[in-house]
C-alpha positions in Angstrom: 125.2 141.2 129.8 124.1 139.3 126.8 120.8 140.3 126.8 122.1 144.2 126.6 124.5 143.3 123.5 121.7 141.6 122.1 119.5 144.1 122.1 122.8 146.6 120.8 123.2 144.0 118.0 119.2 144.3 116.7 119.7 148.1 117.1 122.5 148.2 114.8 120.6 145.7 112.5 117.6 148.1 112.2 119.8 150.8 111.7 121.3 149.2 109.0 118.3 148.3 107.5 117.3 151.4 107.3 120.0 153.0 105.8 119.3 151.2 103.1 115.3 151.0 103.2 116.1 147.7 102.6 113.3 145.1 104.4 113.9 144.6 108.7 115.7 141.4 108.7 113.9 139.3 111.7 115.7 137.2 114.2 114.8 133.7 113.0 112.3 131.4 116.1 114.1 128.8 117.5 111.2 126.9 118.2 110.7 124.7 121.3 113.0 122.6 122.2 113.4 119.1 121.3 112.8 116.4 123.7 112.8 113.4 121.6 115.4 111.6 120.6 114.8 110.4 117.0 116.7 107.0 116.0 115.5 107.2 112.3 111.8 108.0 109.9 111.0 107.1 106.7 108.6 108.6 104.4 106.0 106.6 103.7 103.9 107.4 100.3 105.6 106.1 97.3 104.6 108.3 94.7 102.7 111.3 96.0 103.3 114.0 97.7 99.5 113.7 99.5 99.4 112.9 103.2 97.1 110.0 103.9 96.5 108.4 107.5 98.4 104.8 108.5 97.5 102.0 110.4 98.9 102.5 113.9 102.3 100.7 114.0 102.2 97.3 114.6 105.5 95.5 116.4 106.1 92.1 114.6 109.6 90.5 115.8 112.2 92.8 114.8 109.7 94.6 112.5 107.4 97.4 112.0 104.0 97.9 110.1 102.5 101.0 109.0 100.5 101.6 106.1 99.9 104.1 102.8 98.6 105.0 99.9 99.7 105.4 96.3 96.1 107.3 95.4 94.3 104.6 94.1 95.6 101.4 96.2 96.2 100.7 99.9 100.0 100.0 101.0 101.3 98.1 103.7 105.3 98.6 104.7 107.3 96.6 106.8 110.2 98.1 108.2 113.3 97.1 110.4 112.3 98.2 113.7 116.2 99.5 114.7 117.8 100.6 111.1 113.8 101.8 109.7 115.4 99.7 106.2 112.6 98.5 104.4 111.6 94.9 104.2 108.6 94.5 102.2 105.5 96.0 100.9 102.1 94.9 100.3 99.4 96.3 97.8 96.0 95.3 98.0 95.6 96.3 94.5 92.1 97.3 94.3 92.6 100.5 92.7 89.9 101.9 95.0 90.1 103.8 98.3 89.5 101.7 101.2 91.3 104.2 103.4 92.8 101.8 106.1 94.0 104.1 109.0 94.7 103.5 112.7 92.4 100.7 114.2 91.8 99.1 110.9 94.7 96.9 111.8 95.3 93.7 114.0 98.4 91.8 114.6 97.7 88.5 115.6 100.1 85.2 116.0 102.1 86.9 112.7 99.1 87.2 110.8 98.0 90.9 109.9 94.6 91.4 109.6 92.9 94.8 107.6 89.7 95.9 108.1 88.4 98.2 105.5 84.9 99.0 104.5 83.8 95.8 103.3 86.5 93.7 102.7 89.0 92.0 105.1 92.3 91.2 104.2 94.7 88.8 106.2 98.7 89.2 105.7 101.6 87.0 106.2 103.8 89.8 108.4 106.8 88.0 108.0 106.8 88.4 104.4 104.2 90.4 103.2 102.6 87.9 101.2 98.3 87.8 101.2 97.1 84.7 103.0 93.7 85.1 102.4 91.0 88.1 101.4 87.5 88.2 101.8 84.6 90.0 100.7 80.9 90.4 102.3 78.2 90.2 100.2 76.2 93.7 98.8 73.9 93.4 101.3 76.2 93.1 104.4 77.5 96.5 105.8 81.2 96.5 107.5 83.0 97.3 109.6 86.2 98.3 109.6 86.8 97.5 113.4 88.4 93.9 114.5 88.4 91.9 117.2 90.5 88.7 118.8 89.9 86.6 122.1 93.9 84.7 121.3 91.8 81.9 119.0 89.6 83.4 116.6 88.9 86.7 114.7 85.8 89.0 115.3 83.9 90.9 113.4 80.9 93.0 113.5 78.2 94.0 110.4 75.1 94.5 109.9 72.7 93.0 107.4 69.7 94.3 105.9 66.7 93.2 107.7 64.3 91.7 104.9 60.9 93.3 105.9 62.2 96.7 108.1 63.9 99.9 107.2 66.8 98.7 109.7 70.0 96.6 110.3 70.5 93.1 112.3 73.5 93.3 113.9 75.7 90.1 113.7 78.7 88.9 115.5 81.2 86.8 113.5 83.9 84.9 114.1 86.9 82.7 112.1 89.9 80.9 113.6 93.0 83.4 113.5 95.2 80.8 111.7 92.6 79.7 109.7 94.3 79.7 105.8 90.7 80.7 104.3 88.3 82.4 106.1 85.7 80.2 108.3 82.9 82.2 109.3 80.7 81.3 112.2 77.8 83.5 113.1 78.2 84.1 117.4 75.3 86.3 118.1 73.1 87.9 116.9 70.7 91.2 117.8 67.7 91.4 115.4 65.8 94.9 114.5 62.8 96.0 115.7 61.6 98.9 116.7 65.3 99.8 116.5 68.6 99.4 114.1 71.0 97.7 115.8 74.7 97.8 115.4 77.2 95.9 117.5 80.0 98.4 119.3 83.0 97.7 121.5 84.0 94.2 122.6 86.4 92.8 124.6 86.7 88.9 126.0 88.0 87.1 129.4 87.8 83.6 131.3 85.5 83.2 134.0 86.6 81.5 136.9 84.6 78.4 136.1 86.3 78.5 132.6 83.6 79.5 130.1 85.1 82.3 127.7 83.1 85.3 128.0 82.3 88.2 125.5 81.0 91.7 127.0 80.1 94.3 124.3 77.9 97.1 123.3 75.2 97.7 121.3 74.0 100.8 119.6 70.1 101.0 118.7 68.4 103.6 116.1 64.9 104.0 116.6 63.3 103.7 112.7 60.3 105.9 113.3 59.4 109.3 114.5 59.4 109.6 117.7 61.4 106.7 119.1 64.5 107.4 120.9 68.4 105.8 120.3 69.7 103.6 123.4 72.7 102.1 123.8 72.5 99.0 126.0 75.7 96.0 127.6 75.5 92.7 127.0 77.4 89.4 128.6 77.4 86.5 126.1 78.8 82.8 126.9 80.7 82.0 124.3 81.2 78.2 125.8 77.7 77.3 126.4 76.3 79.6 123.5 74.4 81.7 125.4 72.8 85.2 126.1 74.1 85.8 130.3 72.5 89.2 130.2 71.2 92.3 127.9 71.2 95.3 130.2 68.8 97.7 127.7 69.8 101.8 127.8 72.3 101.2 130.2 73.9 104.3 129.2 71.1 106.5 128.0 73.7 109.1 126.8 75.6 106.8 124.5 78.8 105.2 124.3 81.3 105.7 121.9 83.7 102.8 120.1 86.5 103.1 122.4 88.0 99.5 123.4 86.3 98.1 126.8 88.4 98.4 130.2 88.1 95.5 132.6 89.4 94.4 135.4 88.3 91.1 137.6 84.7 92.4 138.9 83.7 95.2 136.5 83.5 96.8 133.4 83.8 100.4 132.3 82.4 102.1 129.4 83.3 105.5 127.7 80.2 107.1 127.5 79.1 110.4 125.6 79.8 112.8 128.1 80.7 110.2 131.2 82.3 107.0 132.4 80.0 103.9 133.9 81.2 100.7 135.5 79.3 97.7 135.8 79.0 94.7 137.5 81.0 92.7 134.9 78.7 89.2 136.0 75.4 90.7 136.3 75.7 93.7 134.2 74.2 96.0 137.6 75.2 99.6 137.3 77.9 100.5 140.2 78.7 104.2 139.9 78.5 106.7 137.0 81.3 109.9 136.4 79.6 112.8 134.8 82.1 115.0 132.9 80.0 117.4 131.6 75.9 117.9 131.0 74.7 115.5 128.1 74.2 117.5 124.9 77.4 119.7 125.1 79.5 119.3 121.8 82.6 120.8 123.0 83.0 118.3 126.4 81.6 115.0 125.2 84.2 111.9 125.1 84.1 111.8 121.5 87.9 112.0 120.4 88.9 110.8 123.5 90.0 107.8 125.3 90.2 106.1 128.8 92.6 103.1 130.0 92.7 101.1 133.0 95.9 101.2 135.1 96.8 100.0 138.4 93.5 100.2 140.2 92.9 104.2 137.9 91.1 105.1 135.5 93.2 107.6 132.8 90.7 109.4 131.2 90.5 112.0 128.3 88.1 114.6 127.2 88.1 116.8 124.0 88.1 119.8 126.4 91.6 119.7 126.8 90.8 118.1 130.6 92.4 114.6 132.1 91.3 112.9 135.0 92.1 110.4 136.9 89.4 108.5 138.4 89.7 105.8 141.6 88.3 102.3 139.5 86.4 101.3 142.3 84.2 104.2 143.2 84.9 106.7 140.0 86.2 109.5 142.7 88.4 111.7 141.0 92.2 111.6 141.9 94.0 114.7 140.0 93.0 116.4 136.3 95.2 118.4 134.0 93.9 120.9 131.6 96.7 121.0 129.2 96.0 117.5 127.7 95.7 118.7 124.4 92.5 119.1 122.2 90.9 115.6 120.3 93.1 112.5 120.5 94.2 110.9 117.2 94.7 107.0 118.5 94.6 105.2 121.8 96.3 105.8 125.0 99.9 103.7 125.6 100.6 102.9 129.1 104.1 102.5 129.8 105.8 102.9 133.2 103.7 105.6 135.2 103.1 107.3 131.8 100.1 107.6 128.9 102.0 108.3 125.6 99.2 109.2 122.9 99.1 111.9 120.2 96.6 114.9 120.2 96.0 117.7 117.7 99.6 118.1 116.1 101.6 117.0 119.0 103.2 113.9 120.3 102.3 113.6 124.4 103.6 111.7 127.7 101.8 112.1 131.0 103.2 111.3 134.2 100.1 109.4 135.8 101.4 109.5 139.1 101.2 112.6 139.5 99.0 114.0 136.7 102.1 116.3 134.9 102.5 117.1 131.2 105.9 116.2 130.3 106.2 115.9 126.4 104.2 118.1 123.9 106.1 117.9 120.4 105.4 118.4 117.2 106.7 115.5 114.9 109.9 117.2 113.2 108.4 117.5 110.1 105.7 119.8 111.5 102.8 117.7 110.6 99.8 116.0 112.4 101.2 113.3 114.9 98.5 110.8 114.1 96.9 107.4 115.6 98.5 105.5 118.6 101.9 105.3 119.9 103.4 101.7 119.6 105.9 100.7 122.9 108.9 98.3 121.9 109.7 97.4 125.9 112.7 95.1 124.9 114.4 97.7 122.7 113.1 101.3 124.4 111.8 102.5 121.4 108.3 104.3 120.5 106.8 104.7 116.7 104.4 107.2 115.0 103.1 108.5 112.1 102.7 112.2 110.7 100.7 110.4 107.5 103.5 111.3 105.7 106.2 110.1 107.7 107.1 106.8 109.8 108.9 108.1 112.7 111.8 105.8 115.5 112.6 107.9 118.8 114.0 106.7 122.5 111.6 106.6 124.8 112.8 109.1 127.1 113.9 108.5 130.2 
């Protein structure tokens, strides 16, 4: 019945309209509806009207960190994590873009840390005041990617090599709470018939009680003919010294995603598959091939993988999303309607992946493999970087680069 007066109630519109060859009137589009429950946002650039990317939101007490621009300088805010009132902001005032967005961030025993371009910045995230800044030398390229084992702070660049046309890759290292920066050089892979640059990290205790650093390692060949490899590595950090150096282990590549481990293996996000390894001998123990190597539209870049309960959640630009049995890399159920490239990191939380895609905001039941949220942020926007989880308070945060953005997790 209301569909038929409806449809009478258009007909009289249109005849109305026309009487007066005035223009149709069109029924405005509801839209989809709104699954999210929003608790408050906040927009974020001071003085422009520009969108620029944010850090992803970093959980500090009962506080929240993303990050702006005003055009010329890099902006940190702090934010009550309930009310979204501001507490504090931080300029780095360089006047320059060093465009800080989503991993160039790391919160770390109330100390923020920035990675951008060349300089790193560490922050006071209580209060917002600078506790120390440093800056590598001209002939140092890096990185805007950081890394911490609990004690100290990694990072990865690349020098010059004096006599080649290519890059030593370095590993360094400072204590996190450290009130001036104390670089130590951890390992280093020297250029030869390649450029090397230092990848993904990650860190863990062996049972003996040596702390351990796994990691990639991209490699350029500098002359016609010679092929790129990306190969694993185990480093000692204890006794100081090189375990293993697996060369080409994944002759497709590997992209920057962080490394997934669990207490025998670890598993790599490779161009166009997933590997596990032997995590104490660096041995090969099965390979997931998404798609042929060389395909632009399947490869992993823009995606992600995560390690859950004994699964492997993985995502492909394709739109595809598997789930893959950790311990042999069979496949357990997929989804097609993932969404396109991934803006951030997965969030695991409760049987679901929470993680941003294209425009939209999405939750995936990993039981099951079900789509259960696509959303647009409310602004209409780009839902951007990784979804931060407050467990205590059931909360979730985003970005849309313009906005900073509070909502329930849903139930």
């Amino acid at each position: 019945m209301k569909t038929i007066l409806y449809q009478i109630a258009l007909g009289l519109i249109f005849l109305a309209a026309c009487r007066k060859n005035d223009p149709v009137p069109i029924p405005p589009d509801p839209g989809p509806e709104q699954k999210l429950e929003y608790v408050w946002s906040s927009y974020l650039p001071s003085d422009s009207l520009v969108l620029y990317t944010s850090i992803d939101p970093q959980i500090n007490n009962g506080a929240v960190l993303f990050s702006t621009t005003n055009g010329s300088s890099e902006i940190v805010k702090s934010f009550n994590k309930l009310t979204g009132e501001l507490n504090w902001e931080w300029s780095d005032n360089n006047y320059q873009r060093n465009y800080l967005n989503n991993e160039n961030a790391l919160l770390v025993n109330n100390v923020l840390f920035l990675g951008a371009k060349h300089t790193i910045y560490a922050i006071n995230a209580a209060n917002g005041s600078t506790r120390w800044t440093y800056t590598w030398p001209a002939e140092v390229y890096g990185d805007i990617y950081l890394y911490t084992d609990g004690q100290y702070l990694y990072h990865r660049i690349m020098v010059e090599h004096p006599k080649l046309p290519a890059y030593d890759a370095y590993i360094m290292r400072t204590p996190v709470d450290a009130t001036a920066p104390q670089w130590d050089t951890v390992f280093i892979d020297p250029a030869d018939t390649h450029s090397k640059r230092f990848k993904s990290l990650n860190f863990f205790t062996r049972t003996d009680g040596h702390e351990m650093m796994v990691g990639v390692v991209d490699a350029a060949g500098i002359e016609d003919g010679v092929s790129g490899k990306t190969s694993l590595f185990l480093y000692d950090l204890t006794a100081e010294n090189l375990v293993y150096y697996k060369d080409n282990a994944m002759p497709n590549g590997a992209f920057l995603n962080p490394l997934q481990l669990d207490q025998d293996k670890v598993y790599v996000l490779g161009g166009w598959g997933v590997h596990a390894f032997d995590l104490q001998t660096g041995e090969e123990v099965w390979t997931y091939q998404h798609a042929p190597a060389g395909d632009p539209n399947r490869s992993f870049a823009s995606g992600d993988f995560a390690l859950y309960e004994g699964k492997l959640v993985v995502k492909n630009r394709d739109g595809i999303m598997l789930s893959l049995d950790a311990s042999d890399g069979s496949e357990i159920w997929r989804i097609s309607e993932s969404g396109s490239v991934m803006e951030g990191r997965f969030r695991i939380y409760k049987d679901k992946a929470f993680y941003t895609s294209g425009n939209d905001l999405m939750i995936v039941d990993l039981r099951v493999g079900k789509l259960l949220i696509k959303e647009d942020p409310p602004t209409g926007n780009w839902a951007e970087g990784t979804i931060a989880i407050d467990e205590t308070e059931q909360l979730l945060y985003y970005n849309d680069r313009g906005t900073a953005y509070c909502a329930k997790i849903p139930e």
